[in-house]
N, C-alpha and C positions, 0 to 999 in steps of 0.2 A: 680693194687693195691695188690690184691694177692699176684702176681708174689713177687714185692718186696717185701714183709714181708717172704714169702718163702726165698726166697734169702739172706734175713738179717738174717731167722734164720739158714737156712745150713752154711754162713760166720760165726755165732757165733758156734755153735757146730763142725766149725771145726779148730777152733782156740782155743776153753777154752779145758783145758785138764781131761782128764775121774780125775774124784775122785779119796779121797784119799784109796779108798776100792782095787785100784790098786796099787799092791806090788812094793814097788822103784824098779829102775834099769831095767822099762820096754818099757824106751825110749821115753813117754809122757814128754810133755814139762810143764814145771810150770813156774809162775812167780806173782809176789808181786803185779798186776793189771790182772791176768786171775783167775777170781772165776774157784773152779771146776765143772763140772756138776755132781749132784748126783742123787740119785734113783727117786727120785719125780721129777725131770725138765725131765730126759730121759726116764720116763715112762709120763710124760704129754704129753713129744713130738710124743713119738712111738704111743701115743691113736690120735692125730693129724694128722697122716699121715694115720692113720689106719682108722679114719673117713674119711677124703680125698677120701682114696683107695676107702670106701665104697659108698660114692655117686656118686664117678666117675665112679665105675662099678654098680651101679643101672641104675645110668641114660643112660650109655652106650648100656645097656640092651634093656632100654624101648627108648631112644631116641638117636639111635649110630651115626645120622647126626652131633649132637648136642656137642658131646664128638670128634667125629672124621675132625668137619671140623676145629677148629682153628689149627690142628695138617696137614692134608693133602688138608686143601682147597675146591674146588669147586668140587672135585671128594670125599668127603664124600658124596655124597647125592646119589652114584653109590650101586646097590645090592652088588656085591662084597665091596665096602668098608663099608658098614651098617653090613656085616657077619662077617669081621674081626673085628670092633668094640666091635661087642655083645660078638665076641670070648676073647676079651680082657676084657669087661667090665665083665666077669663072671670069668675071672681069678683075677681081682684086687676085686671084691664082696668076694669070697672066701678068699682071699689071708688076706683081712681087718676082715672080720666076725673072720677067723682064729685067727689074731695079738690079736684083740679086745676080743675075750675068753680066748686067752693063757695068756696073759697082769695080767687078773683076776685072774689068781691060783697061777703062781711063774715063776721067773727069769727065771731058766732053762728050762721052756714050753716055753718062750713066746720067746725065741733066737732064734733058729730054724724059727720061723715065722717072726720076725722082718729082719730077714738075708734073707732070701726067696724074702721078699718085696723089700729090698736094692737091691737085684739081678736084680729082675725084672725090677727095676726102672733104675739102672746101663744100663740093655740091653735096654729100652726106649731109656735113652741118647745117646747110642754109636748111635742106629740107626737113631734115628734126627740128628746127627752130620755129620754118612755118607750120609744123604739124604737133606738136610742142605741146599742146594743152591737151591733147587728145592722146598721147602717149600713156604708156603707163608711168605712175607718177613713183614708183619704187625705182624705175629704171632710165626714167629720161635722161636726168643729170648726170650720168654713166654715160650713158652715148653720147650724150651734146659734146663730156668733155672728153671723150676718145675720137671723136670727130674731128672736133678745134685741134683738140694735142697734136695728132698725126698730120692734119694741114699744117700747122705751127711749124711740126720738125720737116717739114719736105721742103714749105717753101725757102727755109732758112738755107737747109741745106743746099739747096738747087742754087740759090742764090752765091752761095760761097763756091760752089763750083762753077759757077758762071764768072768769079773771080780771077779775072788776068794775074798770075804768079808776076811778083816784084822780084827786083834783085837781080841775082849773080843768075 
């Protein structure tokens, strides 16, 4: 259930095109049935994905079996895969704690961290893609598309914040 509401929203944010706070002629696509996304929808979503990050690296932390086996299967529950885990679940803890404080001051803090997270989650996907057939086959399609989805909504959003404000 997750999955696909993830998945319907990286499908929306990557088809509606950034606001109108982006200067014509910058190759976003519009049209008479795509709302745009504006500073309140892409800063809802960036605190969504940033909460996300944040429980996925808590729980990581304290329960890396937990976080690690729908991703690598019967070998999360190995000391080596519990160490990588915890190693991940304190880089996405940071990574969201970061998003979710920069989020709070202004546009230009919180880009740097929204793009950081997209990164990370971009190099999640590539590596379930190339490790893909060796997954568990109940769970791959779950992570590939919680991977894509959260890269999808950061770098949209990084990008709209990276948007020179028009106007008055």
């Amino acid at each position: 259930m997750i999955t696909l509401c993830i998945a319907r929203i990286a499908l929306y944010v990557a088809i509606v095109p950034v606001s109108g706070n982006r200067p014509p002629g910058k190759g976003w696509r519009s049209g008479p049935n795509l709302p745009a996304m504006d500073r309140e929808l892409s800063c809802r979503l960036a605190r969504l994905v940033a909460w996300g990050r944040v429980a996925i690296g808590a729980t990581a932390i304290a329960a890396p079996a937990v976080v690690a086996r729908p991703w690598i299967g019967d070998a999360a529950g190995s000391v080596t895969a519990r160490l990588l885990a915890r190693t991940m679940g304190g880089r996405d803890l940071a990574i969201g704690v970061g998003t979710l404080r920069a989020l709070g001051r202004s546009d230009s803090e919180a880009r740097p961290w929204v793009a950081l997270g997209g990164t990370a989650d971009a190099v999640d996907a590539l590596a379930t893609v190339v490790a893909f057939g060796s997954l568990p086959s109940r769970t791959r399609w779950s992570i590939l598309a919680v991977t894509v989805g959260a890269a999808v909504v950061s770098t949209r959003v990084a990008i709209w914040l990276d948007a020179p404000a028009t106007g008055a």
